[in-house]
C-alpha positions in Angstrom: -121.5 32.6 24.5 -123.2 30.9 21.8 -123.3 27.0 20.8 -122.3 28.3 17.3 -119.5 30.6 19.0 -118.0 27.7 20.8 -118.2 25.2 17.9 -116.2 27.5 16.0 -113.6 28.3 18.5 -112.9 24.4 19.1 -112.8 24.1 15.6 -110.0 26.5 15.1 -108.2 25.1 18.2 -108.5 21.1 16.9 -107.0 22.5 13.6 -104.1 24.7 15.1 -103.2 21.5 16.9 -103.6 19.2 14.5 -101.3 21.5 12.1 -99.1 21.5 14.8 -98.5 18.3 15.3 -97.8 17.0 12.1 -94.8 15.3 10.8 -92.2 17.7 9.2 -89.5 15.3 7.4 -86.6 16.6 5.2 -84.7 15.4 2.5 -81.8 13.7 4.8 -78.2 14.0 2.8 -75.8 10.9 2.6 -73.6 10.2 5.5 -70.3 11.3 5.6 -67.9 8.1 5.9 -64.7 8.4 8.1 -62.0 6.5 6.9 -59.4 7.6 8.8 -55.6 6.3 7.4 -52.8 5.1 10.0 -49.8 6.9 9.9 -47.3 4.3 9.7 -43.9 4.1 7.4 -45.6 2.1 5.0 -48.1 5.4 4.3 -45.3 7.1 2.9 -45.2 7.6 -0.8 -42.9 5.4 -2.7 -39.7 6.1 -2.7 -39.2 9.0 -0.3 -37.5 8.2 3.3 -39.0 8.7 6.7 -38.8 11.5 7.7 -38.5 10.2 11.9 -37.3 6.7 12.4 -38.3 5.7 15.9 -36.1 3.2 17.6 -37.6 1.7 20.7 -34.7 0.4 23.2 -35.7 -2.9 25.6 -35.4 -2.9 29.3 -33.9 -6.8 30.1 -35.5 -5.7 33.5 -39.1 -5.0 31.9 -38.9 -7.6 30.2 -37.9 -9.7 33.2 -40.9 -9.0 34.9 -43.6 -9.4 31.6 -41.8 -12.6 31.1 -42.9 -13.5 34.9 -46.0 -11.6 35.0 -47.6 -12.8 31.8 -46.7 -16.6 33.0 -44.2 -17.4 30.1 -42.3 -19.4 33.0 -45.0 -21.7 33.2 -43.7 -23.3 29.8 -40.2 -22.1 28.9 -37.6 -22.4 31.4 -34.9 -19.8 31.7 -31.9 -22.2 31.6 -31.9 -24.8 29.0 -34.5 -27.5 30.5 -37.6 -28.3 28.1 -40.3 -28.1 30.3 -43.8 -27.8 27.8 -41.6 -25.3 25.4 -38.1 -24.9 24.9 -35.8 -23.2 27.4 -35.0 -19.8 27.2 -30.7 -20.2 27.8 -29.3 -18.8 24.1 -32.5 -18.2 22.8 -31.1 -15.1 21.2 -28.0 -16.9 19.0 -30.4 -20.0 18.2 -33.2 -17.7 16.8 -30.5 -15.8 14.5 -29.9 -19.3 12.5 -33.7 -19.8 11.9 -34.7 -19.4 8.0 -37.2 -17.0 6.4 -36.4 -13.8 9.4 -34.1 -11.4 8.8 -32.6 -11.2 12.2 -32.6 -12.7 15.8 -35.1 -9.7 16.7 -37.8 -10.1 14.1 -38.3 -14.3 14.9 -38.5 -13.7 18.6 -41.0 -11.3 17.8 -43.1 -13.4 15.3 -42.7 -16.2 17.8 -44.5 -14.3 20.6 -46.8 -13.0 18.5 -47.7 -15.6 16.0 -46.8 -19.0 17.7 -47.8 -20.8 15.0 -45.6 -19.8 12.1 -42.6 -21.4 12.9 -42.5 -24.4 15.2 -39.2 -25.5 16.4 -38.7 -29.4 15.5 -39.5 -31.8 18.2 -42.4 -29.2 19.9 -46.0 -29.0 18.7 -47.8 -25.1 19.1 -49.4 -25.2 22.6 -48.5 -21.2 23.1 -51.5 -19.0 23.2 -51.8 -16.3 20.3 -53.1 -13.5 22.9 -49.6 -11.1 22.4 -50.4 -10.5 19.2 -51.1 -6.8 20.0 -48.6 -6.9 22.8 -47.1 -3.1 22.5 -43.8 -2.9 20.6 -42.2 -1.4 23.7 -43.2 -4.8 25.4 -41.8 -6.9 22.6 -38.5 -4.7 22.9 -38.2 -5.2 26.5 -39.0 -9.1 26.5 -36.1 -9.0 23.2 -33.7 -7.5 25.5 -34.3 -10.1 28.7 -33.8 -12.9 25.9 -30.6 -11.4 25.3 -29.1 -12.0 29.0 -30.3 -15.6 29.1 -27.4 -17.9 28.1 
């Protein structure tokens, strides 16, 4: 074969890969943004009822045993001692008298899950703020072992 044979065929082969190794870019289209909505009650258009109301029952027994396991004991008796919070014993009637909630149910549930925004006189807010995504089925149950203590 000849030198000018050779020459050539490199040639062709260093352009072939040169071509083929060349950057191909392409006009790249916006992102698609997922906003995805929650389906809650409040979603609903103004003025039209739900269609499905879900009412979630308590378990005073459930609730027994999160009231144990997540070391509410450790502060809140179940009689009517003060040991660092108040004691549990009519917990229920006392939290229907408080102002600004609309029942018994809703400030035992604010007060587990935002311990700060009502302070019962003579305490100061030493409860954590880590049940503030406790599941409403958890809140129901812990509700309904409240209920028992007198």
């Amino acid at each position: 074969m000849n030198k000018k044979f050779i020459l050539l065929l490199f040639s062709i082969l260093l352009t072939i890969t040169l071509i083929s190794c060349r950057e191909v870019t392409d006009t790249l289209s916006e992102p698609v943004l997922f906003n995805p909505t929650p389906a809650t009650s409040e979603m609903i258009m103004d003025g039209a009822a739900p269609i499905i109301e879900v009412v979630i029952t308590g378990d005073d027994e459930a609730g027994s045993d999160w009231f144990l396991n997540e070391g509410c004991n450790a502060c809140h008796s179940t009689g009517s001692d003060k040991l660092v919070g108040p004691g549990q014993a009519g917990i229920y009637e006392r939290a229907a008298t408080r102002p600004g909630y609309s029942s018994a149910d809703e400030y035992i549930e604010a007060s587990i899950r935002y311990p700060g925004e009502y302070i019962v006189d003579g305490y100061t807010n030493l409860m954590p703020a880590s049940w503030e995504d406790a599941e409403k089925q958890d809140i129901a149950d812990i509700i309904a072992y409240l209920k028992t203590l007198n």
